[in-house]
C-alpha positions as CSV (number, residue, x, y, z in Angstrom):
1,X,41.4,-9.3,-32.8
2,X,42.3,-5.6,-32.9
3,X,39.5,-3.0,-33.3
4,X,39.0,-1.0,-36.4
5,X,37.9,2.6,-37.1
6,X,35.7,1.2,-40.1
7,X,37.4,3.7,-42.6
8,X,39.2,1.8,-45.4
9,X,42.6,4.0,-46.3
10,X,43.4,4.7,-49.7
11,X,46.1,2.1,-50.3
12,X,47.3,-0.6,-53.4
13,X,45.0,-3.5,-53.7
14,X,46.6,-6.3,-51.3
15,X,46.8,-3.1,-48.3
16,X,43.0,-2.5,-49.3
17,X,42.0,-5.7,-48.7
18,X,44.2,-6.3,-45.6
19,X,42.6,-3.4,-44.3
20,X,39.1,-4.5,-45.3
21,X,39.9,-8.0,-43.3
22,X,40.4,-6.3,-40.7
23,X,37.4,-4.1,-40.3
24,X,35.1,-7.3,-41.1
25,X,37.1,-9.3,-38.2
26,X,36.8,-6.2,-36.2
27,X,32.6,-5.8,-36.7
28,X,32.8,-9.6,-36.5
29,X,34.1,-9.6,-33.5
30,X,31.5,-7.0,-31.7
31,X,34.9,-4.2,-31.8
32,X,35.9,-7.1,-28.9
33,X,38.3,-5.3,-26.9
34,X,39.3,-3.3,-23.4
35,X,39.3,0.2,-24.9
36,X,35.9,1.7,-26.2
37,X,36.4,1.4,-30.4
38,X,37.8,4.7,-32.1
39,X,35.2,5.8,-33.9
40,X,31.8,4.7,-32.7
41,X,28.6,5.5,-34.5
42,X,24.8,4.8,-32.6
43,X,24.4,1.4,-32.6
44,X,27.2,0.1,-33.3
45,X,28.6,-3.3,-30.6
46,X,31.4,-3.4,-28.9
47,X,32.8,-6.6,-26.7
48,X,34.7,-5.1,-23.6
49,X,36.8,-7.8,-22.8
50,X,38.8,-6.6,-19.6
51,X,35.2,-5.5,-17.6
52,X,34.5,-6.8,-14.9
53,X,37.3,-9.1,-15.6
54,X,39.2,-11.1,-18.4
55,X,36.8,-14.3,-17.8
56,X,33.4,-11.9,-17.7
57,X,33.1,-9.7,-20.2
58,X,30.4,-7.0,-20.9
59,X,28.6,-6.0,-23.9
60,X,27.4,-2.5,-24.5
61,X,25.9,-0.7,-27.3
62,X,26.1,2.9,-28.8
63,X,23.4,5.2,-29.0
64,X,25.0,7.6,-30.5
65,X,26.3,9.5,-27.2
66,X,27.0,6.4,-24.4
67,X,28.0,2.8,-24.2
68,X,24.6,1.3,-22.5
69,X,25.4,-2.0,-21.0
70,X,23.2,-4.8,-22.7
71,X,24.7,-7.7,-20.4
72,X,27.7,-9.7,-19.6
73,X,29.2,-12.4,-20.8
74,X,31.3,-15.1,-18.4
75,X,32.9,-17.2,-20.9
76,X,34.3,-19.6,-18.0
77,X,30.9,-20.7,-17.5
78,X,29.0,-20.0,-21.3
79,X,26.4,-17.8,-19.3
80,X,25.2,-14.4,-20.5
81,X,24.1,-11.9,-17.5
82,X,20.8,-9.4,-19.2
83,X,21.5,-6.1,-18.0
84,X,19.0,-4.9,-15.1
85,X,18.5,-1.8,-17.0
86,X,17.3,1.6,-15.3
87,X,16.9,1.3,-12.2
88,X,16.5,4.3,-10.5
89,X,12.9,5.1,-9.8
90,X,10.4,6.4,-12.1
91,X,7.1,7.8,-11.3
92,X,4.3,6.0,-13.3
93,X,0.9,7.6,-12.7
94,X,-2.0,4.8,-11.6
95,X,-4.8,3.7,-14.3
96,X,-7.0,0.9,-15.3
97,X,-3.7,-0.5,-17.1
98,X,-0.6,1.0,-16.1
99,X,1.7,-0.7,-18.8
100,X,4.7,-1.5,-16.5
101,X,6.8,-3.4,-19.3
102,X,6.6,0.5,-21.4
103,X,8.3,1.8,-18.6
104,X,12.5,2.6,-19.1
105,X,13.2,2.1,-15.4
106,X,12.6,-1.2,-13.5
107,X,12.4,0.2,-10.2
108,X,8.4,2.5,-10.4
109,X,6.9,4.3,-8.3
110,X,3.0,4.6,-8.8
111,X,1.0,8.0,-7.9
112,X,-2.5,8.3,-8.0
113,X,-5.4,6.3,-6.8
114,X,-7.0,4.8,-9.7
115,X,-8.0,1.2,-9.6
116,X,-5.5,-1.1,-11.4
117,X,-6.6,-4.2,-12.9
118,X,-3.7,-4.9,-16.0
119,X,0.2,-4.4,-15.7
120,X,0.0,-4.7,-19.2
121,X,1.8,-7.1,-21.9
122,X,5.8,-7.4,-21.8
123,X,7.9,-10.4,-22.4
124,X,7.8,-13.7,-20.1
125,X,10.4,-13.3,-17.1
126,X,10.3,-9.4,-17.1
127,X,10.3,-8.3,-13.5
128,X,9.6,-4.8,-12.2
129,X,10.0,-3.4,-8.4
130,X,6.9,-1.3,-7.3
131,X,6.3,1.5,-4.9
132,X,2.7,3.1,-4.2
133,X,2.9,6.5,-3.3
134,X,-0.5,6.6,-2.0
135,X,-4.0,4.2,-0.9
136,X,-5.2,2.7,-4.6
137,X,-6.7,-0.9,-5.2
138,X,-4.5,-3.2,-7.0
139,X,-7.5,-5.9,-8.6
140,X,-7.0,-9.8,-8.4
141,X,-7.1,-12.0,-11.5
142,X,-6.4,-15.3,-11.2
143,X,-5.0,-15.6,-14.8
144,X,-3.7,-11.6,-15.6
145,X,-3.0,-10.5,-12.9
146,X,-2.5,-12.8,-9.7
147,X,-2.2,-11.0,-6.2
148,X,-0.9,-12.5,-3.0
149,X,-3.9,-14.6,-0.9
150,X,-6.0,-14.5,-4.4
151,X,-7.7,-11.3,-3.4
152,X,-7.8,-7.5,-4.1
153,X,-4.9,-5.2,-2.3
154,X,-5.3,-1.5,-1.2
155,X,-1.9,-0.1,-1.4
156,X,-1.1,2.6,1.3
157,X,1.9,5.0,0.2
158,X,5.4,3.6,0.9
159,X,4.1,-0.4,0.4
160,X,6.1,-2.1,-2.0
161,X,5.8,-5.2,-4.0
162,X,7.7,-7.3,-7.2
163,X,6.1,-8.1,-10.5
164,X,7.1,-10.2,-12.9
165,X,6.1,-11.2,-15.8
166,X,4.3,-14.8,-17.8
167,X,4.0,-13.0,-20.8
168,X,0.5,-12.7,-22.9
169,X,-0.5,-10.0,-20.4
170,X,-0.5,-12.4,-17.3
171,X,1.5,-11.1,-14.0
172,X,2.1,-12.1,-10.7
173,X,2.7,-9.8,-7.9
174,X,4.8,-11.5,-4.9
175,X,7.0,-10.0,-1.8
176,X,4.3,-7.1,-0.9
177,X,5.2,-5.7,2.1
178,X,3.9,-2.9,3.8
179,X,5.4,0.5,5.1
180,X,3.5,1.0,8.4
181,X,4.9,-0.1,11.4
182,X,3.3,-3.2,12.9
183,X,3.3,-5.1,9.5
184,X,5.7,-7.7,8.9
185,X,4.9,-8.1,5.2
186,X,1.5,-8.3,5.9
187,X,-0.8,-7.7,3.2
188,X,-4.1,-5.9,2.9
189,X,-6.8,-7.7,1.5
190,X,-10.1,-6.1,0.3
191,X,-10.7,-9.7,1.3
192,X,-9.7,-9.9,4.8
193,X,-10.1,-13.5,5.6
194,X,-7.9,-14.8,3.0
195,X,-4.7,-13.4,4.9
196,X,-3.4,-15.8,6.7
197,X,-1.8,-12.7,9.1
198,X,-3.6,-9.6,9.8
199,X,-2.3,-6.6,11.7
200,X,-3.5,-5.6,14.4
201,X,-2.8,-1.9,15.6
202,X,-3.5,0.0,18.4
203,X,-4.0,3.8,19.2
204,X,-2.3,6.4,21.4
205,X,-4.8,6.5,24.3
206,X,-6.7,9.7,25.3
207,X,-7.6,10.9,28.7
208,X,-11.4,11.9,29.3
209,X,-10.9,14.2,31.7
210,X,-11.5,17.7,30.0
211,X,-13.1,18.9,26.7
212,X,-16.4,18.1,25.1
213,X,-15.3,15.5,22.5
214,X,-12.2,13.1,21.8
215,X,-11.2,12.7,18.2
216,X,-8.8,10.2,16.6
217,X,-8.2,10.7,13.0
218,X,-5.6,9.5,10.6
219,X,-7.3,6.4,10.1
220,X,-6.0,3.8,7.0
221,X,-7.6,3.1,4.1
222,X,-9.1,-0.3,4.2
223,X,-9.7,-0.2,7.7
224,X,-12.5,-3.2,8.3
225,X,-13.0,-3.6,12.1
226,X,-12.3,-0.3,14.6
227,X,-12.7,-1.4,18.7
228,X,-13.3,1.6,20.6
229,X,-12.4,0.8,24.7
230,X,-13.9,3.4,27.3
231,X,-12.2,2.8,30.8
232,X,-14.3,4.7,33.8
233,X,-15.4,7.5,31.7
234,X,-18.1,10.3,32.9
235,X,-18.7,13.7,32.1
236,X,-19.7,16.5,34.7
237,X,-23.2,16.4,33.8
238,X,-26.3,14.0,32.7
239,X,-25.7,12.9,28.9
240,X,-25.2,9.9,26.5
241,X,-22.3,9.5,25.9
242,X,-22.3,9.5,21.8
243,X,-20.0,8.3,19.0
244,X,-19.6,9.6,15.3
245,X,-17.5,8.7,12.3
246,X,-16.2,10.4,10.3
247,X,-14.6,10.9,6.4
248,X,-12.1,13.2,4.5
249,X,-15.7,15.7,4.4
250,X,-15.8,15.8,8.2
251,X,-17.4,14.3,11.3
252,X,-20.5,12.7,10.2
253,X,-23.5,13.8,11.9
254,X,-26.8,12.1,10.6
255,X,-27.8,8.6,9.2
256,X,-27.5,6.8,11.6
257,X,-29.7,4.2,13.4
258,X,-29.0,3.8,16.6
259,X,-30.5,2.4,20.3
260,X,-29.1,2.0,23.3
261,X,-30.5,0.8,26.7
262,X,-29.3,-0.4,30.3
263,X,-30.8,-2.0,33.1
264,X,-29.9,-4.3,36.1
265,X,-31.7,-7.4,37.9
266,X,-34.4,-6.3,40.5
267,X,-33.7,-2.4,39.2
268,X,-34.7,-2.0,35.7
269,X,-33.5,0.4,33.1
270,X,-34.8,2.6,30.0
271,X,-34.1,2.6,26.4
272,X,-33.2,5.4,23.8
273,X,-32.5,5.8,20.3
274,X,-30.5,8.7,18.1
275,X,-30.2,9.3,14.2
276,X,-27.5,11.7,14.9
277,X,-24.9,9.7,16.7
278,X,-24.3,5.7,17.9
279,X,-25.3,5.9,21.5
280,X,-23.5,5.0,24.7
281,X,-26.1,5.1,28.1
282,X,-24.0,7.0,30.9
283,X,-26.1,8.7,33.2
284,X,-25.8,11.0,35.5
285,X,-22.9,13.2,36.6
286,X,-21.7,10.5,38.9
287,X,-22.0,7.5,36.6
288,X,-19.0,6.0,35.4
289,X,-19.0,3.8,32.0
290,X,-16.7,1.1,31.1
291,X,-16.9,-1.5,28.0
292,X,-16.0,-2.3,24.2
293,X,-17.8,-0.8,21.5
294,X,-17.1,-3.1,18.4
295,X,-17.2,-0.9,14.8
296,X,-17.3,-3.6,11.7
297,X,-17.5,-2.9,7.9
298,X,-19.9,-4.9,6.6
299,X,-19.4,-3.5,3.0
300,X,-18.5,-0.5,0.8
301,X,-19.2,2.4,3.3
302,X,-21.6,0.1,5.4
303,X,-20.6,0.5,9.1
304,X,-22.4,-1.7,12.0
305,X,-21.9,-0.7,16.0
306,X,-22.2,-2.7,19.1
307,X,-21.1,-1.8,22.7
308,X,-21.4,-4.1,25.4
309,X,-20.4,-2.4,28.6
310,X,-21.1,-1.6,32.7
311,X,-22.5,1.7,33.9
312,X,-21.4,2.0,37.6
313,X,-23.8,4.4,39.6
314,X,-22.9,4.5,42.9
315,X,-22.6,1.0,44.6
316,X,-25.2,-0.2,41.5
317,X,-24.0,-2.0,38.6
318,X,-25.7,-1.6,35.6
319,X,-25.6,-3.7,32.1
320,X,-24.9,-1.1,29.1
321,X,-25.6,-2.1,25.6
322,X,-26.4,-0.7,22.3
323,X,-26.3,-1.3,18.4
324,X,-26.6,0.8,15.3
325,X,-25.3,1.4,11.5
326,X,-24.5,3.7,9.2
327,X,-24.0,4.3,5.2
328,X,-21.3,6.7,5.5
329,X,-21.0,6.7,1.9
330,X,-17.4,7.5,1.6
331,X,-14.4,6.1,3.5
332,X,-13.9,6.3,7.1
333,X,-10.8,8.3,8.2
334,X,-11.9,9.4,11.8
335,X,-14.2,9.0,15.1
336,X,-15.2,11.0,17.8
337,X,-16.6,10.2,21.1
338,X,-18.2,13.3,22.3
339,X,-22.0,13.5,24.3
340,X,-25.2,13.6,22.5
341,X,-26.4,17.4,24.0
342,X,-22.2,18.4,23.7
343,X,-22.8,20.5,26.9
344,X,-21.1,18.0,29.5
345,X,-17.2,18.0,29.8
346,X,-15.3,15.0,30.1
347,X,-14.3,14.4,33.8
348,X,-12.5,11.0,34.0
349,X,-11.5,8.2,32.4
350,X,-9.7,7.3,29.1
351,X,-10.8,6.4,25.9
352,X,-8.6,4.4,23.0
353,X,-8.9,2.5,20.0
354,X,-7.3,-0.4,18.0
355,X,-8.0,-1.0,13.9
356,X,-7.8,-3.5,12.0
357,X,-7.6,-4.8,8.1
């Protein structure tokens, strides 16, 4: 059926009303045809028939300055295609409700670090690709909004995910993958045990041999169990050897309580205790110490220590062990293993740590 420009000519009756068939076959017809209509006005259909091919057509609308592709019709097989829509990406800023079926584009990425606990309400089947520009909790619902392993998430920036919609408000979130290397679409759970994979990454080691303290920072948000591993360390004078944590504020200095003691068979040993630091026994200049100390989050910003270890003085073998905690009342970004007078120097050894979610 030929397009029309919808402008009846001034003609005798029977050319009126030949023109006037026209024009309705023309708007009944969506303008069907492979050139854009003549004279389009905003919203206004039009049927391109020869896009992508003559058997799958595609149907756009005007808004009043472009043809915006609604979705394609194959007419071989009586299937119409939706349109994806926007996709580029969008920034969306985090909140209690970030209302992802408002949102133009269908590719998002979210800033911030607000909590989210509602993608809001869109229509069943809607599906949205996510991108987290930063560490936020995403919060599990097991009817509005259902999370992979039925637990909370922390994002970390560059983790992406799909959501799609059940309508009444209710989403699921499915293919989270994360950005940092050693994940192969693991997922972080606020609720570690509930993965059935957790990553589990290890450090860049650090020699002991000069300075007065050893820091690693850079540490992930949502970081649940931290293993420290000292290998023949001493320093060039008599000192504990003395661990700290640490947040965005800083290293973290006080609150802590802490004991440490060593001893061997047929030798004995002494005991010590700090509220500045969770202790490591090492001795004199001589002594060499060597072991695991084990950091676990019990909760929030509840941290617990252990170290089981040897302290080698001489041709004697000592056992080392100690135990401690801390509130640290804000996340945990950083450790370092320093002395607890910070006089000594580091003289041997290496020192490196493994985290995991």
């Amino acid at each position: 059926m030929p397009q029309h420009d919808l402008v009846i000519d001034n003609a005798s009756g029977a050319a009126v009303r030949a023109d006037l068939n026209n024009a309705l076959a023309a708007l009944g017809s969506a303008m069907k045809g492979p050139n854009a209509p003549p004279a389009p006005v905003a919203g206004m259909f039009w049927v391109d028939d020869d896009t992508p091919s003559a058997t799958v057509w595609t149907l756009k609308q005007y808004d009043g300055a472009d043809w915006l592709e609604i979705g394609r019709l194959d007419v071989t097989n009586n299937i119409f295609i939706p349109s994806e829509g926007v996709i580029a990406w969008a920034d969306v800023a985090s909140a209690a409700t970030v209302d992802l079926g408002a949102q133009a584009s269908r590719s998002l990425r979210i800033t911030g670090t607000t909590t989210i606990t509602s993608f809001g309400t869109a229509a069943n089947g809607i599906t949205r690709k996510l991108r987290f520009a930063g560490a936020l909790t995403l919060t599990h619902n097991a009817g509005s909004l259902i999370l992979p392993g039925a637990a909370n998430i922390i994002t970390a920036a560059g983790d992406t995910a799909e959501a799609i919609s059940l309508g009444l408000g209710n989403w699921l979130v499915f293919n989270f993958t994360r950005a940092a290397a050693g994940y192969a679409g693991n997922i972080l759970l606020a609720n570690p045990v509930a993965a059935a994979n957790i990553g589990i990454n290890r450090g860049t080691e650090q020699p002991t041999t000069s300075g007065t303290a050893i820091d690693f920072t850079g540490i992930p948000a949502g970081v649940r169990r931290i293993t420290v591993m000292l290998r023949q360390v001493s320093t060039s004078g008599a000192a504990a050897l003395a661990l700290r944590l640490g947040t965005s504020g800083g290293i973290v200095s006080s609150g802590y309580d802490s004991s440490w003691s060593y001893d061997a068979p047929g030798i004995g040993g002494a005991s010590f205790g700090s509220t500045s630091h969770f202790g490591v026994y090492n001795g004199g200049a001589t002594d060499i110490t060597s072991g695991i100390i084990t950091l676990a989050n019990q909760s929030g910003n509840w941290w617990l220590c252990s170290f089981a270890g040897m302290l080698a003085s001489g041709t004697a073998r000592y056992r080392s062990y100690s135990a401690g905690f801390i509130d640290l009342g804000a996340g945990l970004t950083q450790l370092r293993l320093t002395t607890d007078t910070g006089t000594p120097t580091f003289d041997q050894g290496a020192i490196n740590m493994k985290w995991e979610f």
